[in-house]
C-alpha positions as CSV (number, residue, x, y, z in Angstrom):
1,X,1.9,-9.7,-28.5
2,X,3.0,-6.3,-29.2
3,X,1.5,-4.6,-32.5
4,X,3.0,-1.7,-33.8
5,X,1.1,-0.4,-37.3
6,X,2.6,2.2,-39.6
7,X,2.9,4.2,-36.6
8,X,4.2,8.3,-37.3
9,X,5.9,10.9,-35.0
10,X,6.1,13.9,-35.7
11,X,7.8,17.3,-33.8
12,X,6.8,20.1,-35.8
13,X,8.5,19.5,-39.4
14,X,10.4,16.8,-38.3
15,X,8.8,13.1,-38.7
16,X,11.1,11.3,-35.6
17,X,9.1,7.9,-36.2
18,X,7.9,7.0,-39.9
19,X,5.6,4.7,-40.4
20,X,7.3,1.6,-38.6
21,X,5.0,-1.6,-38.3
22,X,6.5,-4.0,-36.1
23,X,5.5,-7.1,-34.3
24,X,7.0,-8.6,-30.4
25,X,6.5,-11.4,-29.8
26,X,6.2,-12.5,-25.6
27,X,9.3,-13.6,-24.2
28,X,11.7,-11.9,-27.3
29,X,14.9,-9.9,-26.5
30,X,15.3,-7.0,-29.2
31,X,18.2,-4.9,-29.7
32,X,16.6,-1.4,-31.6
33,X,20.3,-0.2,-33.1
34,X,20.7,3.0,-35.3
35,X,22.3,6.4,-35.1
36,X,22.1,9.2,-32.5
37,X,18.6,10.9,-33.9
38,X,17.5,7.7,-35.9
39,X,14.2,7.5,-33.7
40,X,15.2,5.0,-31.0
41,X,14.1,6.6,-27.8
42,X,11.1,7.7,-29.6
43,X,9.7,4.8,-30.5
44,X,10.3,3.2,-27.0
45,X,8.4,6.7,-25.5
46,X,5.7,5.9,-27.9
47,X,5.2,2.5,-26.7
48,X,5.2,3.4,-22.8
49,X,3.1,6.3,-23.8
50,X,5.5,9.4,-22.7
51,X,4.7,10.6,-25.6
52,X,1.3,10.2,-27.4
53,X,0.3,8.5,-30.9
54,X,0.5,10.7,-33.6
55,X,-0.6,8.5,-36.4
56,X,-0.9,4.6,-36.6
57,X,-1.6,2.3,-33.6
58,X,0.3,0.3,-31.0
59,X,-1.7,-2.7,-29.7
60,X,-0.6,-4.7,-26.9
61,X,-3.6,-7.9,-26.8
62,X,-6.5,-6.2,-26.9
63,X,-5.3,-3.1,-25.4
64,X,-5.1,0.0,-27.7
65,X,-2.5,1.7,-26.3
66,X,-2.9,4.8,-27.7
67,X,-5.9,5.0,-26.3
68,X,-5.4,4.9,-22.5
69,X,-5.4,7.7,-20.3
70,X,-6.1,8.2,-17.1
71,X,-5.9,5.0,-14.6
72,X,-5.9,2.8,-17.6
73,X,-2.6,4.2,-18.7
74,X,-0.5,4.5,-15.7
75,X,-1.6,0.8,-15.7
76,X,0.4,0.4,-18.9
77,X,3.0,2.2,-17.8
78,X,3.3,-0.5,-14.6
79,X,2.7,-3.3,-17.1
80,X,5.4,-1.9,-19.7
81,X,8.1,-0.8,-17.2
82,X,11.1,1.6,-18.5
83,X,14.7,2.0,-17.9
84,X,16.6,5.3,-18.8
85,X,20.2,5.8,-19.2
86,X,20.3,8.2,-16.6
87,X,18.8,5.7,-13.9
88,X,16.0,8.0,-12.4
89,X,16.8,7.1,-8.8
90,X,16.2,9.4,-5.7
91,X,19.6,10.2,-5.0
92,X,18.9,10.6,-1.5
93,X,17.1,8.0,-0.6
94,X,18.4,4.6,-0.2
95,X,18.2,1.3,-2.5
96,X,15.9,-0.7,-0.8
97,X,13.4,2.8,-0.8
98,X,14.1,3.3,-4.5
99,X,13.5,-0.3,-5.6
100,X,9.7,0.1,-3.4
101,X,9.0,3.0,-5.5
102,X,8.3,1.0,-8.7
103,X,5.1,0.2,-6.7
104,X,3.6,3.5,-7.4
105,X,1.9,2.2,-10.8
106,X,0.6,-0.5,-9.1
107,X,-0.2,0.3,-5.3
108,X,-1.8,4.1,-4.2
109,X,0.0,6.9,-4.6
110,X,-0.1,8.5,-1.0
111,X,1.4,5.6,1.1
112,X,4.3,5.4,-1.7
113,X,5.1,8.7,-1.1
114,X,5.6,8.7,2.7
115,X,7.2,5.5,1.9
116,X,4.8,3.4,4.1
117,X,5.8,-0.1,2.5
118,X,4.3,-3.2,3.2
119,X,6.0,-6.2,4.8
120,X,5.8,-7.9,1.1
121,X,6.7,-5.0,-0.8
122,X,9.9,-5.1,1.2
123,X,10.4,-8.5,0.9
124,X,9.9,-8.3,-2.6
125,X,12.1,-5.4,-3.2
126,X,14.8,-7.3,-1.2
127,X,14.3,-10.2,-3.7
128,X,14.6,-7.9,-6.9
129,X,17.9,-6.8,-5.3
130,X,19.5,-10.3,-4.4
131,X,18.5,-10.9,-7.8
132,X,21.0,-8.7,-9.3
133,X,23.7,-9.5,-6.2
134,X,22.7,-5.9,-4.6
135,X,21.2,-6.9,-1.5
136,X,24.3,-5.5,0.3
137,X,23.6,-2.5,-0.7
138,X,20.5,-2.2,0.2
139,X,20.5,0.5,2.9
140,X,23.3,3.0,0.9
141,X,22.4,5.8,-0.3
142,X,21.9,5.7,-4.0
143,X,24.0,7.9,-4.8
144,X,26.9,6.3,-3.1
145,X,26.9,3.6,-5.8
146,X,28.4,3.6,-9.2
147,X,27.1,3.8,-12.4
148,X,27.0,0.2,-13.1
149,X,24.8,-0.3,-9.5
150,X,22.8,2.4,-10.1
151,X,21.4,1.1,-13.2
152,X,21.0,-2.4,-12.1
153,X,19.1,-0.7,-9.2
154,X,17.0,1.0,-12.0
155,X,16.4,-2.8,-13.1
156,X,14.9,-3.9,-9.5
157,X,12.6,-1.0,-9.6
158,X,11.1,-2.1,-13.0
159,X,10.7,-5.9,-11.3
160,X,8.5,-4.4,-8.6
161,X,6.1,-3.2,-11.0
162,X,5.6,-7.0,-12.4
163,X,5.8,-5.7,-16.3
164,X,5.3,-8.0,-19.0
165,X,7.3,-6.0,-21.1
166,X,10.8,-3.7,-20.4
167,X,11.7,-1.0,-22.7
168,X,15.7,0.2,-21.9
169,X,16.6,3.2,-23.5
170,X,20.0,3.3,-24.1
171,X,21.1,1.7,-20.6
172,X,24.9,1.4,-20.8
173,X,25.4,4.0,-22.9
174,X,27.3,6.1,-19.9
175,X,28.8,2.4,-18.6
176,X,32.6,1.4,-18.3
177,X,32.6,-2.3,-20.7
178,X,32.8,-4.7,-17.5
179,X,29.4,-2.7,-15.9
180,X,27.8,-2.4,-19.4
181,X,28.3,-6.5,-19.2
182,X,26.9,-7.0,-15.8
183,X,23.5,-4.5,-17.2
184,X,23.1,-6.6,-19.8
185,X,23.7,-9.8,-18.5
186,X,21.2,-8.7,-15.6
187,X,18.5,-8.0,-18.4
188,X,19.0,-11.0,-20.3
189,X,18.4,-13.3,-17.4
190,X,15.4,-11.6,-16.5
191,X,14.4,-12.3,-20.1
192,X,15.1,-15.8,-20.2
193,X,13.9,-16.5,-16.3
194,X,10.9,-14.6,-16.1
195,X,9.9,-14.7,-20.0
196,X,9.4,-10.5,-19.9
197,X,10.2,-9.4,-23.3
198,X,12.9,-6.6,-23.2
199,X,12.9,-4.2,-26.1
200,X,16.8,-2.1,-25.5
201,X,17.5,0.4,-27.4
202,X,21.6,0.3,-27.7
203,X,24.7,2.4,-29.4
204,X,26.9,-0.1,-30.5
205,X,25.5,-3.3,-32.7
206,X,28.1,-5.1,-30.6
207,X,26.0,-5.5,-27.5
208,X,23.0,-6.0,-29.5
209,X,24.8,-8.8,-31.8
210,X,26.2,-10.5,-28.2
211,X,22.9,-10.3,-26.3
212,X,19.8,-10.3,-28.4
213,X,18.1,-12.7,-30.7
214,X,16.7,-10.3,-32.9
215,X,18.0,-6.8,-34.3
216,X,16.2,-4.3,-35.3
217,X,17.8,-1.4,-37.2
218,X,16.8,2.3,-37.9
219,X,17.5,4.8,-39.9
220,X,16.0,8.4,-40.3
221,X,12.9,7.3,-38.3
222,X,12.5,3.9,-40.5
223,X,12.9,0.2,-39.8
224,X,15.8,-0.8,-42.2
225,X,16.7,-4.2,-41.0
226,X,14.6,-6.5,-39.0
227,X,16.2,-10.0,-38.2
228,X,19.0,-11.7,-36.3
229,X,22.3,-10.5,-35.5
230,X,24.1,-13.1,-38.0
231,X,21.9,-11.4,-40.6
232,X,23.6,-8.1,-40.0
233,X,25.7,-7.8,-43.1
234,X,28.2,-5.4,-44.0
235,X,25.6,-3.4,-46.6
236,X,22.6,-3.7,-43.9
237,X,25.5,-1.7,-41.5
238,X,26.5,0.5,-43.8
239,X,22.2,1.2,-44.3
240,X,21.8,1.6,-40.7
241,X,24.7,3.7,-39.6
242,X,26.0,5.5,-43.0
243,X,29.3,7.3,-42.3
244,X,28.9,6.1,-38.6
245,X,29.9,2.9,-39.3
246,X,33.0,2.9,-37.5
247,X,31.4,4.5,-34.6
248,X,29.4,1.5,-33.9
249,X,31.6,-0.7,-33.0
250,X,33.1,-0.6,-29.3
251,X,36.0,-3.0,-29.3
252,X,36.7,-3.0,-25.4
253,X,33.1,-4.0,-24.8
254,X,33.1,-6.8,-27.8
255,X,36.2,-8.3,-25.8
256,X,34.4,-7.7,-22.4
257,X,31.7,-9.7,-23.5
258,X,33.2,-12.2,-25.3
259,X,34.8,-13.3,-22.2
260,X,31.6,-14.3,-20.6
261,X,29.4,-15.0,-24.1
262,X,31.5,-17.3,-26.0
263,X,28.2,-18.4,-27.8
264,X,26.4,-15.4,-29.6
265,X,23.3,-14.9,-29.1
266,X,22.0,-15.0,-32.8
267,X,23.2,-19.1,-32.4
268,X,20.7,-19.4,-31.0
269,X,17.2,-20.6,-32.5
270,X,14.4,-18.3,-32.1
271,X,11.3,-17.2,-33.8
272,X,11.7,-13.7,-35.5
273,X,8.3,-11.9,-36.2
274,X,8.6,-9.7,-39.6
């Protein structure tokens, strides 16, 4: 289980993360919703460790995460794999190469970079990317895809690095509605398949409502709301996003989704941790 206790970021006078205790349980699919600047994409950095512990402590097991450096954190970092909005890739290299190089927190770091692959490592890689129906692909360039690709290409990478936890900041935030539904369809069968809880940090409650089992809302660097997506009232909204309301709500997406998700996620029975 992840442990997150009163846990406090701060950038010069401003406090980004405030205190938020928080518990994941294995196998959970958690939508983090709030506000451009409510401290999303900090607290997923703080959990990876791209950016260090001010005050409190994140425990995964008996792992004190902000602890680690050296070897023991780019361990972490392979366990707790992360996908940006902007998809990382090497543009100019092609898929199958940019899938094998989520084996650099697990494998050394010389062969990686001259791309000296084993036989498995390429099998495995090709797996990853049949996975997310991108084997075809697999010699392009990656900048020849589009944005939707590119991102689920961002997803294979994290699968070669065998994480027991994915942290997606913001990943269809740049995404037309139909590839937004293909990313998050992509992570929520790699939640339910592999059991690899999958904290995502998303814009619109609409995706988050649609897709995960539990919500979790901030607000000025605090947890507000912490249950499931049929708990999201109107008032607990109106708390998270303010006068932003409106702006959280992408209709083209909910109908996108709905065409594929008749049953919402929050339907479904699962144990919340508070």
């Amino acid at each position: 289980m992840l442990e997150l206790r009163k846990v406090t970021k701060r950038f010069g006078d401003t406090i980004a993360v405030n205190a938020v205790s928080l518990d994941f349980l294995p196998g959970q699919m958690v939508g983090v919703i709030g506000r451009s600047g409510a401290g999303k994409s900090t607290l997923l950095r703080l959990i990876n460790r791209l950016a260090s512990v001010g005050e409190g402590r994140i425990v995964y097991g008996d792992t004190d995460v902000g602890a680690l450096d050296g070897k023991a954190l780019r361990a972490w970092r392979a366990r707790c794999a992360m996908i940006f909005q902007q998809f990382n890739l090497v543009n100019r290299l092609d898929v199958l190469t940019n899938v094998m190089i989520g084996r650099i927190g697990t494998a050394a770091t010389l062969p990686v970079m001259f791309k000296r692959f084993s036989s498995a490592d390429r099998a495995n890689a090709a797996l990853a990317l049949d996975r997310l129906d991108l084997l075809s692909q697999a010699l392009q360039r990656a900048d020849t895809l589009s944005g939707g690709q590119q991102q689920r290409v961002a997803i294979a990478r994290a699968l070669m690095q065998k994480p027991s936890l994915i942290l997606a900041d913001e990943p269809i935030a740049s995404l037309d509605p139909r590839n937004a539904r293909l990313v998050m369809d992509a992570l929520r069968t790699i939640n339910k398949q592999d059991k690899i809880t999958v904290i995502c940090n998303l814009h619109t409650l609409d995706a988050a409502r649609a897709y995960c089992d539990r919500i979790v809302g901030m607000a000025q660097g605090r947890v507000v709301f912490d249950g499931t997506p049929n708990q999201l009232t109107s008032s607990v909204i109106q708390q998270i996003y303010g006068d932003d309301t409106d702006m959280a709500v992408d209709e083209s997406l909910t109908s996108t989704m709905a065409a594929t998700n008749p049953a919402p996620a929050g339907e479904r029975q699962m144990e919340v941790a508070h």
